[in-house]
C-alpha positions in Angstrom: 0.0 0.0 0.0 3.0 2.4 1.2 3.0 5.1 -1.7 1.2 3.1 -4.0 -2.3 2.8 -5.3 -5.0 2.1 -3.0 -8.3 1.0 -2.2 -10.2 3.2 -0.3 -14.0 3.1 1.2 -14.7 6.3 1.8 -17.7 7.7 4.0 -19.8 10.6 3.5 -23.3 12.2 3.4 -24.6 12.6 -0.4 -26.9 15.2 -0.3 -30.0 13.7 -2.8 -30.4 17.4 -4.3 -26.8 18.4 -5.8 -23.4 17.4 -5.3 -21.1 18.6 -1.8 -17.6 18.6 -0.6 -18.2 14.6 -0.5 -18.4 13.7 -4.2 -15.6 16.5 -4.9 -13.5 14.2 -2.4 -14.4 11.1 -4.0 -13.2 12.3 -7.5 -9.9 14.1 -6.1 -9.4 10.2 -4.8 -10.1 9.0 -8.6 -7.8 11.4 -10.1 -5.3 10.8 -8.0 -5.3 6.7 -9.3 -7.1 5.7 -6.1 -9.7 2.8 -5.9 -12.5 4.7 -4.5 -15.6 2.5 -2.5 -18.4 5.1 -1.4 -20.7 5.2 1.6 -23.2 7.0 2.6 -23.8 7.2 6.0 -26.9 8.8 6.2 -28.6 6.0 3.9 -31.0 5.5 7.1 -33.4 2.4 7.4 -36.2 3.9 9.5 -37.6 7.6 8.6 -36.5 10.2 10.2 -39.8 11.5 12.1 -40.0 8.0 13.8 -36.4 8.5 14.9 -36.5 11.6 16.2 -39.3 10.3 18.3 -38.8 7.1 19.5 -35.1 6.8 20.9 -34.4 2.7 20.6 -35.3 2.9 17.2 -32.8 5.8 16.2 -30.2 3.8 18.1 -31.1 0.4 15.9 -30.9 3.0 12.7 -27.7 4.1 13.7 -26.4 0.7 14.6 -27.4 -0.5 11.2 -25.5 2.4 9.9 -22.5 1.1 11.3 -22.7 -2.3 10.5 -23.1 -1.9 7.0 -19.8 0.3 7.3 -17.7 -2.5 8.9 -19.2 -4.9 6.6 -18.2 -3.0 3.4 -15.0 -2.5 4.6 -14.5 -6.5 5.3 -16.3 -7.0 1.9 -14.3 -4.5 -0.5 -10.7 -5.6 1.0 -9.7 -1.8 1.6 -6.9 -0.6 2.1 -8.1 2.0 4.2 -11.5 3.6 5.6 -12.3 7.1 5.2 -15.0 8.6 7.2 -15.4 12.5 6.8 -18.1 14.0 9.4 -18.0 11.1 11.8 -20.4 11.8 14.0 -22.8 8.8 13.2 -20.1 6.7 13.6 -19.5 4.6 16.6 -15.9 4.0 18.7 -16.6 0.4 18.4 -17.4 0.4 14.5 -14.0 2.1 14.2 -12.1 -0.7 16.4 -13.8 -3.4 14.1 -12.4 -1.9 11.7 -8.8 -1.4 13.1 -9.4 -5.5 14.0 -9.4 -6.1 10.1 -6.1 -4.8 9.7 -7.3 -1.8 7.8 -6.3 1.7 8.4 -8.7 4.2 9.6 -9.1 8.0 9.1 -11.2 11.2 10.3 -11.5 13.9 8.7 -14.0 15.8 10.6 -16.1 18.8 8.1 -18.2 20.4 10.3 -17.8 23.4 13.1 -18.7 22.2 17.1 -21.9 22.7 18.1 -23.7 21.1 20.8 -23.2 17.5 21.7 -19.8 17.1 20.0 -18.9 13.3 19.7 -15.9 13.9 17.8 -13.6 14.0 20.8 -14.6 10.5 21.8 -14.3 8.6 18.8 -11.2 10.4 17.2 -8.8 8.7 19.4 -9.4 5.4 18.1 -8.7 6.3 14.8 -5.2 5.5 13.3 -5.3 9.0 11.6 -7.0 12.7 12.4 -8.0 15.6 10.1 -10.0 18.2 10.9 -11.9 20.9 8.4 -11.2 23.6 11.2 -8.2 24.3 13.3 -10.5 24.5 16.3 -11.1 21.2 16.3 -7.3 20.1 16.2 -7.1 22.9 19.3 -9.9 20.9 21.0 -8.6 17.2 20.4 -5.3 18.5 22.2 -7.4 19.9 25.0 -8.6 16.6 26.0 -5.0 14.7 25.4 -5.2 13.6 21.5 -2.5 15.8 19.6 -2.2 13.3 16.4 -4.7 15.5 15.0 -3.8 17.7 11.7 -5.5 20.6 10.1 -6.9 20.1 6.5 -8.8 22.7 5.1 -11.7 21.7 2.5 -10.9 23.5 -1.4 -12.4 23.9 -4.3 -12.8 22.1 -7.6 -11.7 23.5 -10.9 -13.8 21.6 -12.5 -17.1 22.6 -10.5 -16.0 26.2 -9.4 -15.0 28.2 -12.2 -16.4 31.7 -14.0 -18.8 31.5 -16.6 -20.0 33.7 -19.8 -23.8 35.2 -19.2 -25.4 37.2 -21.5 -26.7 40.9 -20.5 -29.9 39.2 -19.9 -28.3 36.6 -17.1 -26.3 39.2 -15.4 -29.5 41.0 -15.4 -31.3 38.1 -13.9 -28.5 36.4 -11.5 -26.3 39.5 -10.6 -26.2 42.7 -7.9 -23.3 44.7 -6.8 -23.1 42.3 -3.5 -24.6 39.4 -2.7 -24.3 36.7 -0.1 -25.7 32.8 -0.7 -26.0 31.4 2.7 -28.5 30.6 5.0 -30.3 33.3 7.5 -29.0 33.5 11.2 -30.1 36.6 13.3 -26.4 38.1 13.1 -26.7 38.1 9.6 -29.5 39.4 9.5 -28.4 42.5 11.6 -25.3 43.0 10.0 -26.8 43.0 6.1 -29.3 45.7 7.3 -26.7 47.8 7.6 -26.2 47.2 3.8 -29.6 48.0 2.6 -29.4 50.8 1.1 -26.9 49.3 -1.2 -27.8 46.8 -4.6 -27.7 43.9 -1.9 -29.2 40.1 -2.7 -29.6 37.2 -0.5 -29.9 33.8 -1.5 -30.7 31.4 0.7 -32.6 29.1 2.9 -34.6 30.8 6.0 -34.4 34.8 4.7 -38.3 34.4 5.1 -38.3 34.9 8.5 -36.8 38.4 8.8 -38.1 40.6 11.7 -41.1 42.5 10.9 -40.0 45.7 9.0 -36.6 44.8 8.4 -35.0 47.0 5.4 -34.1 43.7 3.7 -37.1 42.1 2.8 -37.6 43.7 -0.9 -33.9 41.8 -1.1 -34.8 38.4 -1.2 -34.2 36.5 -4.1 -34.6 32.2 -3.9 -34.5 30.1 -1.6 -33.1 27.3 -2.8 -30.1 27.2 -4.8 -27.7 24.3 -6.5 -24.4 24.7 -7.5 -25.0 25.9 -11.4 -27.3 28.6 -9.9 -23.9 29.8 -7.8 -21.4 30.4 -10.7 -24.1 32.1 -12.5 -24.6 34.3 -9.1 -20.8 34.6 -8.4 -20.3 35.2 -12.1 -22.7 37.9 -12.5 -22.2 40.2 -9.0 -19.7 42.6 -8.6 -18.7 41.8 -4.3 -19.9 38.5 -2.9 -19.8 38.2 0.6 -19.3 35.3 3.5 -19.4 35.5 6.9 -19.1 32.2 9.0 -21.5 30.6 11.7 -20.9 31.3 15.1 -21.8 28.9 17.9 -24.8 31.1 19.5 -24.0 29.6 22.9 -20.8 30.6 22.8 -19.4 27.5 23.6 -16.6 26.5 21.3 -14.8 28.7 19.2 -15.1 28.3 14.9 -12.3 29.2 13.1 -12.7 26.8 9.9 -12.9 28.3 6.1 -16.0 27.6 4.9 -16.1 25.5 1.5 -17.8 28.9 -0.2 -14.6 30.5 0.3 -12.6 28.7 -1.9 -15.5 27.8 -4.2 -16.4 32.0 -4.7 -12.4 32.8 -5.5 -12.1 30.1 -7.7 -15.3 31.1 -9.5 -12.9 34.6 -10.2 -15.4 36.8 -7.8 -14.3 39.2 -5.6 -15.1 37.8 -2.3 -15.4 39.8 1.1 -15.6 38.2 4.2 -15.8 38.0 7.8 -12.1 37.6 9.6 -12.2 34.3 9.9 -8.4 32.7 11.4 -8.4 29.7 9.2 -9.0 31.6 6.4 -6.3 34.6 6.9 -4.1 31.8 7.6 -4.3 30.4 4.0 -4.9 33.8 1.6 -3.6 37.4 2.3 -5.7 40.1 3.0 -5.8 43.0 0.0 -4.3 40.6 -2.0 -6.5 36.9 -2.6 -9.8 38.4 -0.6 -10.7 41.3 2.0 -11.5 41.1 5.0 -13.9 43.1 7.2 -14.6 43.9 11.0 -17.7 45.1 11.7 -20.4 46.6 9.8 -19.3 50.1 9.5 -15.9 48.2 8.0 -18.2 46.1 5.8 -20.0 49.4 4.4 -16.6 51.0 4.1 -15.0 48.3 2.4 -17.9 47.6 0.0 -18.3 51.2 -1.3 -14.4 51.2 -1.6 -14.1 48.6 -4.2 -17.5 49.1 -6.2 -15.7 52.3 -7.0 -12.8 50.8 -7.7 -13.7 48.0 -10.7 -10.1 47.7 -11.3 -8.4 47.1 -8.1 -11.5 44.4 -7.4 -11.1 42.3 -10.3 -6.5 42.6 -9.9 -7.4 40.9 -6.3 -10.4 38.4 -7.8 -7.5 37.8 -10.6 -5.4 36.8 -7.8 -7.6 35.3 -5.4 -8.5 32.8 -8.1 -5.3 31.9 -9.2 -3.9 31.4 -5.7 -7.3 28.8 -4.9 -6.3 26.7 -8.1 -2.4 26.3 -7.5 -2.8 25.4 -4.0 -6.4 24.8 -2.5 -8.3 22.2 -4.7 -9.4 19.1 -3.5 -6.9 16.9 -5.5 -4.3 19.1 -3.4 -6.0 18.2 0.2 -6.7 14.5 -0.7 -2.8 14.0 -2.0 -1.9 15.5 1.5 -4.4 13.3 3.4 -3.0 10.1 1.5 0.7 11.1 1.7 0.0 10.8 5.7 -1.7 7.8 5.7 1.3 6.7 4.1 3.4 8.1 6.7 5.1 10.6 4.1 3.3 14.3 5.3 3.8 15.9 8.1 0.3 17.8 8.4 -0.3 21.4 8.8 0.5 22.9 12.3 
């Protein structure tokens, strides 16, 4: 197996309305001469409104999830297991798996929030990634420190610009938009932008307050992936800003996959200060970053008069994502370790 080709079941939620991070993993794997086995564990036996009601029965689902893992692993002869998320899957479904002689790997892809099962079951993994360098902070907290930082990407082949016609930039573009779903302190800090050619797309922007300035800025609810690069294509500032734990609990530092999948689209992407992702592109130079929403206002009425300077940083924003943050790059780094041939981001 050492620095060879290798067969590799990797486990992942497929969403059943467009393609995520997980299918852009699974071809990285492809392209990179790997034998790629897929799961999906969130193929659940019983519905989920009789789970979420009657406790013995979600446990039984979710044993049943983890079953079928081991036994595809035993079944396909891997030569390793991949499970991204990991929080269906159990401590002792990983040490079945170890049993077989088969190597074992986490990559965990979401922020902390709530119940947070990942700091139990990481340890029994023979290898840790983690989306967010939070979690890598938290795993040491509680004594595991084999865990490594890998950042999601983009894919060239997804995330790229496109041509529209006067009519589709008519139709899909605004001098800033955000695609993301609603949480209150979005919602506060895009009212202080409504006064300018602002657009959210999204899930949940339905339930603004009463009177809120940005009702007439609604546009659809429900977006896929081609709807994006036509959106990202067509505005002049997109913006991101990342969720926050509203208890305050745990800390969030990851990049968000819309990052990397905006600047690889060649838009000029504002965003929040997130730490992950001023670790990995320059301020003023890749993206820009904002503080507050005074900054934010600033910032954005800066660069819509400024057409040039925005598209010499989207120019190089872009160009930075595809020479160093795609997914083929973060899956040859996740293999080189397994191999025992990386030494991981700090």
């Amino acid at each position: 197996m050492k620095g060879g080709r290798m067969k590799i079941l990797f486990s992942g939620y497929h969403n059943p309305h467009y393609e995520t991070v997980t299918e852009y993993m699974e071809r990285a794997l492809r392209a990179l001469g790997h034998e790629v086995i897929v799961y999906d564990d969130r193929r659940h036996v019983i519905p989920g409104r009789i789970r979420s009601r009657v406790g013995w029965l979600h446990r039984l689902d979710l044993a049943c999830i983890n079953r079928r893992l081991a036994e595809a692993a035993r079944r396909g002869a891997v030569d390793a297991v991949v499970v991204t998320g990991g929080d269906r899957i159990l401590p002792e479904t990983v040490d079945r798996i170890r049993a077989m002689g088969i190597v074992t790997a986490l990559w965990t892809t979401d922020p902390p929030k709530g119940h947070v099962p990942h700091l139990k079951v990481a340890p029994r993994y023979d290898h840790i990634f983690c989306q967010g360098s939070e979690f890598v902070e938290l795993l040491r907290e509680t004594g595991t420190d084999r865990a490594r930082w890998l950042p999601v990407g983009c894919e060239p082949a997804s995330h790229h610009p496109i041509e529209l016609t006067e009519e589709e930039r008519r139709l899909w573009g605004s001098d800033v938009v955000f695609v993301g779903s609603h949480y209150p302190e979005r919602e506060a800090l895009f009212e202080a932008l409504a006064d300018f050619d602002l657009a959210l797309w999204g899930p949940g922007w339905g339930n603004l307050r009463d009177g809120s300035p940005l009702q007439g800025r609604i546009r659809k609810a429900h977006t896929v992936p081609s709807d994006w690069l036509r959106i990202y294509s067509a505005s002049r500032i997109v913006l991101a800003t990342h969720y926050r734990d509203p208890g305050g609990r745990y800390a969030v530092h990851q990049a968000s996959p819309r990052v990397f999948e905006v600047m690889a689209c060649g838009a000029f992407l504002v965003t929040d200060r997130q730490r992950d992702t001023f670790s990995l592109f320059q301020d003023g130079r890749h993206l820009v970053g904002f503080d507050d929403a005074d900054d934010l206002r600033r910032k954005i009425r800066h660069y819509l008069d400024r057409p040039r300077e925005r598209r010499a940083i989207a120019e190089r924003g872009r160009a930075e994502v595809l020479a160093r943050h795609t997914y083929v790059h973060r899956l040859t780094e996740l293999v080189a370790a397994i191999n025992g041939q990386g030494h991981g981001r700090a």
